[in-house]
N, C-alpha and C positions, 0 to 999 in steps of 0.2 A: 707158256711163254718159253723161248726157247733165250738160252745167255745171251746174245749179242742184243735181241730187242728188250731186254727185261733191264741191262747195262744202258743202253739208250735210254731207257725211260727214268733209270735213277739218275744217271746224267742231266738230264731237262731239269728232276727237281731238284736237282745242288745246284743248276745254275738260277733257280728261279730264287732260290732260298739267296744264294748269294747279291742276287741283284737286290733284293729287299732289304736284308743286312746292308748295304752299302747305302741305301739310304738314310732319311732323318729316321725310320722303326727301328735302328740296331740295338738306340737302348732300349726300346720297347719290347723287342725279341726277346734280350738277354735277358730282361727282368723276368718276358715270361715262362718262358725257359727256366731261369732260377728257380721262381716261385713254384713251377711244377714240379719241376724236382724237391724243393723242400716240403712242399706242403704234406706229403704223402710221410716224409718222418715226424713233421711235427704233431701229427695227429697220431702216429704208432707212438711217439712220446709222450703225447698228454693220455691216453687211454693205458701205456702200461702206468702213468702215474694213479691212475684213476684205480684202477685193479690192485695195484699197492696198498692201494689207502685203505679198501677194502678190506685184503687180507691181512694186513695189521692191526683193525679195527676187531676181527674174527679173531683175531689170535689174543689179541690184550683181555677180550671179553673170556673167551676160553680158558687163560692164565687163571684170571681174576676169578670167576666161578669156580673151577676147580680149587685153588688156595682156598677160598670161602667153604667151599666143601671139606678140605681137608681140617680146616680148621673146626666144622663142625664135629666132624669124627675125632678129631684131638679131643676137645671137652668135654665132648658127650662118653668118652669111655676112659677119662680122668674121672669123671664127674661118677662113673661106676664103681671106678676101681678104688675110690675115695671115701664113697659109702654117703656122697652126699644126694642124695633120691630128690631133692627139691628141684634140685639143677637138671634133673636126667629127665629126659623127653628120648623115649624108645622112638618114635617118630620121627624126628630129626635127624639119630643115628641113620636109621633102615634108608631113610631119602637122603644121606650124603652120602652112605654107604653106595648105594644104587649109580648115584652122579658117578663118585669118582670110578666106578668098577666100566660105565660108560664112556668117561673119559679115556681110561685107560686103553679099549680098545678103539678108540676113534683113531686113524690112520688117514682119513681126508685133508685132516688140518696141515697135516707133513708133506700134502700131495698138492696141498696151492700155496705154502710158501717156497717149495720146489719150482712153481710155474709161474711164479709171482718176482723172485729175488733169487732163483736159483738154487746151487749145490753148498752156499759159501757157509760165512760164518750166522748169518739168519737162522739154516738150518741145523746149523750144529749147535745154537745153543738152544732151539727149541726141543730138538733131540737129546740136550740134555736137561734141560727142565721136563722133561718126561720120564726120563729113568731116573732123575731124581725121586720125582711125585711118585711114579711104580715103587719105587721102594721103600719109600716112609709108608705109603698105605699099604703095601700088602706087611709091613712086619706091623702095623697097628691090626691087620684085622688076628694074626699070628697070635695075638698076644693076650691071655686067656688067667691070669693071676697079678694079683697087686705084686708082687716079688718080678711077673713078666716086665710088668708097666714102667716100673721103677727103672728099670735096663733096657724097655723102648726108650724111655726119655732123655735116660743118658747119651744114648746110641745118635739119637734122631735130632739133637739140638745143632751139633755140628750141619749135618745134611738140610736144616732147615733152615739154618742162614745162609749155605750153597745156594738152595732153592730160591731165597729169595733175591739172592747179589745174579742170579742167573738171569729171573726170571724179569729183574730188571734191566738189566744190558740187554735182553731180549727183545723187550718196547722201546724204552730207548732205539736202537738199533733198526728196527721195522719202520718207525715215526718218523727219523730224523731221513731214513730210505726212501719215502713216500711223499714226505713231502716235498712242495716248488721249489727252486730256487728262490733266495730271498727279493731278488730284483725282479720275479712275476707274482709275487704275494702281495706286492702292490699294487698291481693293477686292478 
């Protein structure tokens, strides 16, 4: 088609659109019109809420296991360095050992709340509830004598209330991101 008849043929359909508009259809147009246009975000809205919900759920459970891990490795190598052998289950150690050295290197988890909620403060504090946890476990697995132990616990009670006040404003922060507005929670 060459300009002048391709100009004539968009001309016919603005005057046909126009004639229709002018009658009783124009609110019928404009709604549908409206509705086509919104709909295409309301559904990119409810799906990234969806995938939120998702990776918030992934990250609390992540948190939550690991702390549980850590917390195993806490007792079980108190429970060594204390000389009390009723409490000490080598097993338990080796498999929280194993968890958190996995945790440690898991790098996916940082790679869907980046695509999830972005670059913001989500990821900076899950970024820091990670180098927190890297470094309470690795100076517990360091620490080789009840004189070590004594000066991990010192060292590590501060970093473990960090971890915790972190690791709360974390979920907090992800849960309250994901979820509806309170005026679609009713529906």
């Amino acid at each position: 088609m060459n300009g002048p008849a391709l100009l004539s043929g968009l001309e016919t359909i603005a005057r046909w659109v126009v004639a229709h508009i002018r009658g009783a259809g124009f609110a019928s147009v404009i709604g549908g019109l409206t509705g086509a246009l919104l709909s295409p975000l309301f559904v990119f809205w409810v799906d990234q809420r969806r995938l939120r919900g998702e990776v918030a759920v992934t990250v609390v459970e992540w948190t939550q296991d690991a702390y549980r891990s850590l917390e195993v490795l806490r007792v079980q190598k108190s429970a060594a360095f204390q000389g009390r052998t009723d409490l000490m289950r080598s097993e338990d150690l080796r498999l929280a050992s194993e968890d958190l050295r996995r945790r440690l290197l898991h790098d996916a988890l940082r790679a869907r709340v980046a695509v999830a909620f972005g670059d913001g403060e989500e990821l900076r504090l899950l970024n820091t509830v990670q180098a927190i946890l890297r470094v309470v476990v690795t100076n517990a697995w360091k620490v080789q004598t009840v004189v070590d132990w004594g000066k991990y616990q010192e060292e590590v009670e501060p970093r473990m209330q960090e971890l915790d006040r972190t690791r709360q404003a974390l979920e907090a922060r992800l849960v309250r991101r994901a979820r509806l507005p309170w005026i679609l929670r009713k529906l």
